[in-house]
Backbone as a ProteinNet text record, in pm:
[ID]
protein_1_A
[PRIMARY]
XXXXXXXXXXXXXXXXXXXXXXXXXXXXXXXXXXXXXXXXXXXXXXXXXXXXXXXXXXXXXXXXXXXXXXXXXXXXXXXXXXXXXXXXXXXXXXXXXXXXXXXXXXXXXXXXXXXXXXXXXXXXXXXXXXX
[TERTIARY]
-1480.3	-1399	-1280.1	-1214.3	-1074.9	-1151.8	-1250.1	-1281.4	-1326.4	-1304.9	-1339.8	-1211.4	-1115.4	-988.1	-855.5	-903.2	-801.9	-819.1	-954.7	-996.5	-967.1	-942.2	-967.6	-833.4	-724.9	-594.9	-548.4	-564.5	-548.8	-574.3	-678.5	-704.8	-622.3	-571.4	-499.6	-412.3	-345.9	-189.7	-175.1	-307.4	-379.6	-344	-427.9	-404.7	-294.9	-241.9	-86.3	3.2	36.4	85.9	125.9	-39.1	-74.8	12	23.2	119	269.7	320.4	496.3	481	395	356.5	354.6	277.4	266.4	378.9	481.9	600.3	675.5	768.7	822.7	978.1	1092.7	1193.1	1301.8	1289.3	1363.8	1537.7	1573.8	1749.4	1856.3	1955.5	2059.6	2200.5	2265.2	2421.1	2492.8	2592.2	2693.5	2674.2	2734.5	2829.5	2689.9	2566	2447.7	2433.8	2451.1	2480	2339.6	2252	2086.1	2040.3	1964.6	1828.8	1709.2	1607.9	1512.4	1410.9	1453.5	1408.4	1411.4	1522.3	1589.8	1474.1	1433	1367.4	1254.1	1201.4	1084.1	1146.4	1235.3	1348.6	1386	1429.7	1535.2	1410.2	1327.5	1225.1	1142.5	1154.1	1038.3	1185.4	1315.2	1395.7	1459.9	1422.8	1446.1	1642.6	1619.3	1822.3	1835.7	1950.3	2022.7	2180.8	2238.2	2372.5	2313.5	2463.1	2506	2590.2	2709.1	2842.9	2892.6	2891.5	2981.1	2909.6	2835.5	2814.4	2630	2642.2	2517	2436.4	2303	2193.9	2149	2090.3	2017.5	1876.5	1783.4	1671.1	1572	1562.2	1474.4	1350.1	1286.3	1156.1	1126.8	1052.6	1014.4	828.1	842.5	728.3	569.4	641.6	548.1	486.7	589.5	536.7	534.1	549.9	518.6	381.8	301.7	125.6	194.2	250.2	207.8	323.9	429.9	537.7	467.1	417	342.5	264.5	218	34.6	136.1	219.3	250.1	386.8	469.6	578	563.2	553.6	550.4	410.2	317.4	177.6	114.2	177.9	105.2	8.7	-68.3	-89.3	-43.3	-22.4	70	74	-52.4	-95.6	-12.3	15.2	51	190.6	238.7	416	427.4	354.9	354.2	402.2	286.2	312.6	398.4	443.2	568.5	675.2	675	835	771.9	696.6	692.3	707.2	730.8	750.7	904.4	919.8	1060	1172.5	1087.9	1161.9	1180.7	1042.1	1043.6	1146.2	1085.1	1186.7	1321.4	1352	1511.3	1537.1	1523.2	1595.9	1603.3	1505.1	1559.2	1480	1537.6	1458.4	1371.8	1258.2	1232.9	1306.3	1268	1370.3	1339.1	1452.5	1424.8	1299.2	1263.6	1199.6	1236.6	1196.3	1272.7	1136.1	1169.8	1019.3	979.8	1089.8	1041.6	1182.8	1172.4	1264.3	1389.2	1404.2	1584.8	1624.6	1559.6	1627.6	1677.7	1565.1	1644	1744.1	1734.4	1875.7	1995.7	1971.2	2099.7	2198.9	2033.6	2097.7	2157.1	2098	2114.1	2239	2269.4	2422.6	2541.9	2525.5	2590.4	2651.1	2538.4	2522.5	2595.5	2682.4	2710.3	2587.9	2523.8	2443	2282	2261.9	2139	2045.1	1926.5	1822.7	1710.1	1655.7	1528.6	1464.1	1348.9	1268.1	1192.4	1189.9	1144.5	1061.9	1025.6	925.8	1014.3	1112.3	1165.5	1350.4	1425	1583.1	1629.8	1732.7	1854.1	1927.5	2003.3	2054.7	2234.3	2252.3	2385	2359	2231.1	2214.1	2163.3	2165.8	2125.4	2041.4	1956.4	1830.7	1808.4	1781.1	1740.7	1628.8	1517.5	1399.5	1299.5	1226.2	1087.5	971.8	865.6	736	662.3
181.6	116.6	203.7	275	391.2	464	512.2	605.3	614.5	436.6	430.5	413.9	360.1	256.2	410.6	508.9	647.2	688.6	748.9	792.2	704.1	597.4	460.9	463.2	453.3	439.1	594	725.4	852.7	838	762.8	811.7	683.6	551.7	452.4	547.9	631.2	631.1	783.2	894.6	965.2	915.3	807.1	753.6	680.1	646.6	506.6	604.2	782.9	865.9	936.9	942.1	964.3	920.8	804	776.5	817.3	807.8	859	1059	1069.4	1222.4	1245.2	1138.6	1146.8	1112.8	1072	1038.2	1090.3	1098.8	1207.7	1101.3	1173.7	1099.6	1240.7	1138.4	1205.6	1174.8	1331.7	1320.1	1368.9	1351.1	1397	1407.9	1522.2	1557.1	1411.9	1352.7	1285.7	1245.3	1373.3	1358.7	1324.2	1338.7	1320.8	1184	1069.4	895.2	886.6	941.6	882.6	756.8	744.4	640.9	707	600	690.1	673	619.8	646.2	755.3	814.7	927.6	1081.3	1022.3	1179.8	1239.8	1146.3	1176.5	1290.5	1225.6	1308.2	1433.2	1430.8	1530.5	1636	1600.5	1747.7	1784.4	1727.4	1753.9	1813.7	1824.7	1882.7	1792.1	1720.7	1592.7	1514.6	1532.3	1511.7	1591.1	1678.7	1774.7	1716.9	1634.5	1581.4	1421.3	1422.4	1262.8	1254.9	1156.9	1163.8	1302.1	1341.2	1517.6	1603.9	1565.9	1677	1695.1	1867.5	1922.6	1893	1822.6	1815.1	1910.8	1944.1	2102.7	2054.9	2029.5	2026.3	2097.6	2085.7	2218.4	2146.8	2235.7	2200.7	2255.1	2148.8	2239.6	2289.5	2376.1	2460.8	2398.1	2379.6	2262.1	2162.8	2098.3	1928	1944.3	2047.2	1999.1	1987.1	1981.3	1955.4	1808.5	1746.5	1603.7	1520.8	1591	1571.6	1558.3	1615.7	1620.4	1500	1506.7	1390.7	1258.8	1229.5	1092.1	1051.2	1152.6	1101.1	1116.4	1234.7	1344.1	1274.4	1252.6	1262.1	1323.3	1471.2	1567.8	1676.2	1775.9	1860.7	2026.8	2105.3	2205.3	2297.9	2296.1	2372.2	2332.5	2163.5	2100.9	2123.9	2081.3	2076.3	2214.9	2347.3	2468.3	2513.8	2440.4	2444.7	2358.7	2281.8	2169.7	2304.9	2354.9	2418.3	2575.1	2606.2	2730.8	2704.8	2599.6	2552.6	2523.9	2453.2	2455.3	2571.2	2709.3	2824	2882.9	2821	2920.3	2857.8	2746.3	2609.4	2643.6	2570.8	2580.2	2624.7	2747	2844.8	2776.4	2688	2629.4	2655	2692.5	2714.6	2620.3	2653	2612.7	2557	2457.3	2437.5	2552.6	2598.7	2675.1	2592.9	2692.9	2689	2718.8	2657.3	2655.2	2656.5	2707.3	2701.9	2584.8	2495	2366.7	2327	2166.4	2063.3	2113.7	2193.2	2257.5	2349.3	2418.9	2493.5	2403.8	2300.9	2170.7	2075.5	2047.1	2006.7	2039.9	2186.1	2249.8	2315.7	2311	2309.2	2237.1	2092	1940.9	1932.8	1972.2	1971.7	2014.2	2120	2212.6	2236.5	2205.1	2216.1	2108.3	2041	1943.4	1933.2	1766.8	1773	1787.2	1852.5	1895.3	1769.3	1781.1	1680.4	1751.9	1686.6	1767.2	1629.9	1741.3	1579.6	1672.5	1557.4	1639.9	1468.8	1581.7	1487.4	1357	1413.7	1370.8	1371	1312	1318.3	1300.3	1351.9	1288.4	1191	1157.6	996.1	1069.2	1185.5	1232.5	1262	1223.6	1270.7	1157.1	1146.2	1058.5	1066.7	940.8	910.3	824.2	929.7	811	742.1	742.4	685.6	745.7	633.2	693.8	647.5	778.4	740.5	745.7
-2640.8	-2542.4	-2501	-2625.3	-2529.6	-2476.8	-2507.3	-2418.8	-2241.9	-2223.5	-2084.8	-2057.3	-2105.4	-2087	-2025.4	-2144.3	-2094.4	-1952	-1949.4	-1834.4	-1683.1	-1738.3	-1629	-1602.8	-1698.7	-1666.3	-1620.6	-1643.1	-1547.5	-1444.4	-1409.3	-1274.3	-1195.8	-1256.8	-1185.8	-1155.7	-1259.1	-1204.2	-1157.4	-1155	-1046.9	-877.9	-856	-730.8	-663.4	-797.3	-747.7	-686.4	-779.2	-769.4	-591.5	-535.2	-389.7	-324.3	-287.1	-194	-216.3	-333.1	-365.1	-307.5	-337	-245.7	-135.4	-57.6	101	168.7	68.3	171.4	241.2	349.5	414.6	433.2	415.8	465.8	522.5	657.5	789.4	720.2	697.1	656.7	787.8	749.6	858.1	777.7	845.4	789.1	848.8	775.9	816.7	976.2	994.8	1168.3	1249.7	1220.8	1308.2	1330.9	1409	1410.9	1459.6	1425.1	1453.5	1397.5	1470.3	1452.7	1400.2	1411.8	1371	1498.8	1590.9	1731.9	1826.6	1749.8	1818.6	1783.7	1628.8	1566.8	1611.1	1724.6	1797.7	1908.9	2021.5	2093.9	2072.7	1910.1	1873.6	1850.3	1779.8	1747	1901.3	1999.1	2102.6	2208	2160	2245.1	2363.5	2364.5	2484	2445.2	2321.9	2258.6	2204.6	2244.3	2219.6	2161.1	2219.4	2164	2083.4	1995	2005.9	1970.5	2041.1	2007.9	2020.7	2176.7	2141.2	1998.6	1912.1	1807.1	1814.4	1841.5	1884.3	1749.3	1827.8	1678.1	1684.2	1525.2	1487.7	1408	1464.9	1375.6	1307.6	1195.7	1099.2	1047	1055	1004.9	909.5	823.9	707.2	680.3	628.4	652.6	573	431.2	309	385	493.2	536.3	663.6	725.5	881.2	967.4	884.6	935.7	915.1	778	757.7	883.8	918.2	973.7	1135.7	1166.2	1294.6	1299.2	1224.8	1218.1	1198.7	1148.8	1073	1178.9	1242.2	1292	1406.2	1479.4	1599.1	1674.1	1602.6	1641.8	1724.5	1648.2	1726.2	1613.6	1697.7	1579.5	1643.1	1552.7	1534.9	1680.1	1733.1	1857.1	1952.6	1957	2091.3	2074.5	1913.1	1887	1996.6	1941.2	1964.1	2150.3	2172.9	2298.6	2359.7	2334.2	2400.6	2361.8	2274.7	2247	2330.4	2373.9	2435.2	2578.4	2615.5	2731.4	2760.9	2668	2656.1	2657.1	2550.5	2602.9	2708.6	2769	2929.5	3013.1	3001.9	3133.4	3140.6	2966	2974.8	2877.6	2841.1	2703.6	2597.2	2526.5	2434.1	2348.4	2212	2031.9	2012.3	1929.9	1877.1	1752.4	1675.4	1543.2	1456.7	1371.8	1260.1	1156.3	1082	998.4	823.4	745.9	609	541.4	419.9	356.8	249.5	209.6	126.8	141.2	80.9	55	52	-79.9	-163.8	-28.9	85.7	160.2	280.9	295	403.1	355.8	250.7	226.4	220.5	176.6	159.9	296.3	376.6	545.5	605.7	580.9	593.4	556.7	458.3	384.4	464	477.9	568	675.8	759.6	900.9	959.3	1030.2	1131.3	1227.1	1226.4	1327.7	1279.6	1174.4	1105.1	1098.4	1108.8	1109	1053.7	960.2	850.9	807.5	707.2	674.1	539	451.6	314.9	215.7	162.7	81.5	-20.5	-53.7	-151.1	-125	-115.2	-52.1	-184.3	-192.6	-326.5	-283.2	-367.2	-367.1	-223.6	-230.8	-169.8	-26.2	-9.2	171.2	274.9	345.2	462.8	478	459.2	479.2	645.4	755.4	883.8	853.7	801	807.1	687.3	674.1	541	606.3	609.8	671.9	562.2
[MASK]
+++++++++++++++++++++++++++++++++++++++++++++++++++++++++++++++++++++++++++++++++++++++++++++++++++++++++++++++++++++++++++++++++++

């Protein structure tokens, strides 16, 4: 009987695990007064201010396939091309790029205005939204 009961309970908490993984939560510095209506806007370039203080959005490199598919609902080609359009049109960046969580926060931190999104937030940062 343990021998079904182990295996049986790994793989419960195997799968329960999945979802606390798939999560993504959209952060922001202080001075950024977002919504989470706004984070669609802010990454496709369409809001640039709020309240007088310029938003800065970063992407992170780990989650932005899942960041696309789950928030954006886009996939990487199209994000791609919305922002190469955007450079031509009206001179505008793409968002930086960061390579995991600890480098967006610490931007997030930093930056006035900063808007990121990471798997996992600490209890000291602004959370706009959890997908």
């Amino acid at each position: 009987m343990m021998r079904l009961i182990v295996p049986l309970a790994a793989a419960i908490l195997f799968f329960a695990a999945g979802p606390c993984r798939a999560q993504l939560a959209v952060i922001a510095h202080p001075s950024a007064a977002i919504s989470a209506e706004d984070v669609r806007d802010i990454y496709l370039g369409d809001k640039q201010f709020q309240g007088g203080v310029k938003l800065v959005p970063v992407d992170n490199a780990a989650l932005q396939q899942q960041f696309l598919a789950k928030v954006m609902e886009l996939d990487a080609a199209r994000y791609g091309a919305v922002w190469a359009k955007k450079a031509f049109r009206e001179g505008l960046s793409a968002p930086a790029r960061k390579s995991n969580d600890l480098e967006v926060i610490e931007f997030v931190r930093r930056t006035p205005g900063a808007v990121g999104y990471v798997a996992s937030a600490p209890p000291d940062v602004r959370v706009v939204q959890k997908y």
